[in-house]
N, C-alpha and C positions, 0 to 999 in steps of 0.2 A: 137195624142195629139199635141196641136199648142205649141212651144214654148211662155212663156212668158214673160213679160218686163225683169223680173231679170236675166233669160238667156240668152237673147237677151243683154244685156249691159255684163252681164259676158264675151260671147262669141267677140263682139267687144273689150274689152278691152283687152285679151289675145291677140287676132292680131295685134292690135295698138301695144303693147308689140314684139311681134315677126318679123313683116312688118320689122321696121328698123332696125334689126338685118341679114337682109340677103341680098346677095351680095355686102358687100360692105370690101370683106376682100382686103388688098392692098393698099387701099385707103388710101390719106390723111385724110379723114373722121376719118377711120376706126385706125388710128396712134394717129391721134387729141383724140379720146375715151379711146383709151389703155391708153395716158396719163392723162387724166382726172381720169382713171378710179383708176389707181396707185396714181395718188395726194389724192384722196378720199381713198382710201385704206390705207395711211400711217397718214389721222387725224384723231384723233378722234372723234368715232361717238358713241352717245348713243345711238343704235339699240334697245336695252329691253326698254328704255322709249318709242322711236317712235311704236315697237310692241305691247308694255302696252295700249298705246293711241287707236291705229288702235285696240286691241281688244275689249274696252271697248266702241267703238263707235260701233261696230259690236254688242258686248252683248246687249247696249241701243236700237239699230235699231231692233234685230228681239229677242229678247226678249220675251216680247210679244207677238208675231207672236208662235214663238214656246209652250208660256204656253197656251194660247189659245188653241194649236193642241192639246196637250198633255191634256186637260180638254176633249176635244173632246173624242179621243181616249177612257178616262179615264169612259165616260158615256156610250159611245159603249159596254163595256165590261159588263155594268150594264144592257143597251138595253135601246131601244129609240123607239117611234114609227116614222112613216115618218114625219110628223108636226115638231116633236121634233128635229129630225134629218137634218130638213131642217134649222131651223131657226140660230141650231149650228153651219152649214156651211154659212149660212150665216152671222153669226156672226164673224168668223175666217176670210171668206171674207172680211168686214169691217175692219179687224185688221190688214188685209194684204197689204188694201190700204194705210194704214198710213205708211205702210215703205218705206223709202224715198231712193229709190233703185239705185240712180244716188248721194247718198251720201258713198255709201257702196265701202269698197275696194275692190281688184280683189281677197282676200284670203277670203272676209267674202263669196263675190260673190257663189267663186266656193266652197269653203266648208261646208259655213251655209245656203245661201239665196238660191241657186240652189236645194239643198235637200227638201229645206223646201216648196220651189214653187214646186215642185214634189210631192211632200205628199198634200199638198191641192188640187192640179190639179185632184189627184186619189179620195179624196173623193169629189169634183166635181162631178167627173166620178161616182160614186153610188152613188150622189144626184139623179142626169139624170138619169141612170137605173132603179131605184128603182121608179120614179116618172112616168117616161116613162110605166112601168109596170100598177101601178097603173089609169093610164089615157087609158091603153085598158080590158075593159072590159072580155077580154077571156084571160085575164092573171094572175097564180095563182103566187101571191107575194112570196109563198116557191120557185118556179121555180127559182128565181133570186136571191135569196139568195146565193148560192155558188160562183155567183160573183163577190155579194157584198162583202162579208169575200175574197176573194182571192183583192179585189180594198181596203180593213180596212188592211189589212194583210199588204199589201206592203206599204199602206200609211203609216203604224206604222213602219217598216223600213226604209222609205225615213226619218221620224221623228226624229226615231233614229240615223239617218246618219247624219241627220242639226246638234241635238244637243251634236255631237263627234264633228262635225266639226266647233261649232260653240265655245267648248272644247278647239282645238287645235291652233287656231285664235291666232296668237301672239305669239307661244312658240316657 
C-alpha cells in the first residue's frame, strides 16, 4: 500500500519537528532555546483555547470524511452489490479530496487523518479485489469474499481509530 498525501505531510512534519532538536546540546543555540523556552514557560499562555481551536479545525476538516466512512461501513452491514459498493467508494473518495490536508495539524495528522486515509485506502483495496474478480471470467465472486470482510473488517477499525483520535485532538 503506497503511502498517501496525509501521511506523507504527517510523516514530514514529525521530522521537521525532531531535525532541529538534535545535536545541538552545548550550543549557544541550544542556551538561547532553554531561555526562550523558560521565558514562555513562566507567561501566560492559553493552551485550552489554542487546543479548542486546533481541535475544532480538525473536527471541521475530516468531519466529513469520517461520516462519510462511517455511512459506508453502515450500508455494508446491510450489503451492497458491486455497483453499489463502488459508487460509495467513490463517493467517500470525493469527500476525501476536499480535505485540505496541508491545513491540518501534526495531532489531527497523526491521530485523525492517518487512520482515516488508512480505512479508505483498505476499502479501495476491495474495490480493486472485488472488481478485479469480477472482470475474470473464471472467478467465483464467493472466493473473494473472505477478503473483502478481513479489507471491511480492518477498514472499520482504522475508522474507529480516526474517530478516537479525532476524540482526543485538543484534550
Amino acid at each position: 500500500m503506497r503511502a498517501g498525501p496525509v501521511a506523507t505531510v504527517g510523516l514530514l512534519l514529525s521530522l521537521a519537528l525532531l531535525i532541529p532538536a538534535c545535536g545541538d546540546q552545548g550550543s549557544a543555540a541550544s542556551a538561547e532555546k532553554t531561555q526562550t523556552i523558560s521565558r514562555e514557560a513562566r507567561a501566560p499562555v492559553n493552551t485550552r483555547a489554542r487546543v479548542s481551536v486546533t481541535a475544532k479545525r480538525c473536527r471541521r476538516a475530516l468531519g466529513e470524511l469520517l461520516d462519510s466512512m462511517e455511512s459506508l461501513a453502515n450500508t455494508l452491514a446491510v450489503g451492497l452489490d458491486y455497483e453499489a459498493y463502488l459508487g460509495s467508494v467513490n463517493r467517500v473518495r470525493a469527500t476525501y479530496a476536499d480535505v485540505g490536508a496541508k491545513s491540518l495539524s501534526l495531532p489531527c495528522l497523526g491521530l485523525a487523518a492517518g487512520p482515516a486515509e488508512r480505512a479508505l485506502n483498505l476499502y479501495i483495496a476491495a474495490v480493486n479485489t472485488w472488481g478485479d474478480c469480477l472482470a475474470t471470467p473464471a472467478c467465483d465472486p464467493a472466493s473473494v469474499e473472505p477478503q473483502l470482510q478481513r479489507r471491511w473488517d480492518d477498514a472499520g477499525d482504522s475508522l474507529a481509530s480516526a474517530q478516537r483520535g479525532l476524540r482526543s485532538v485538543g484534550r
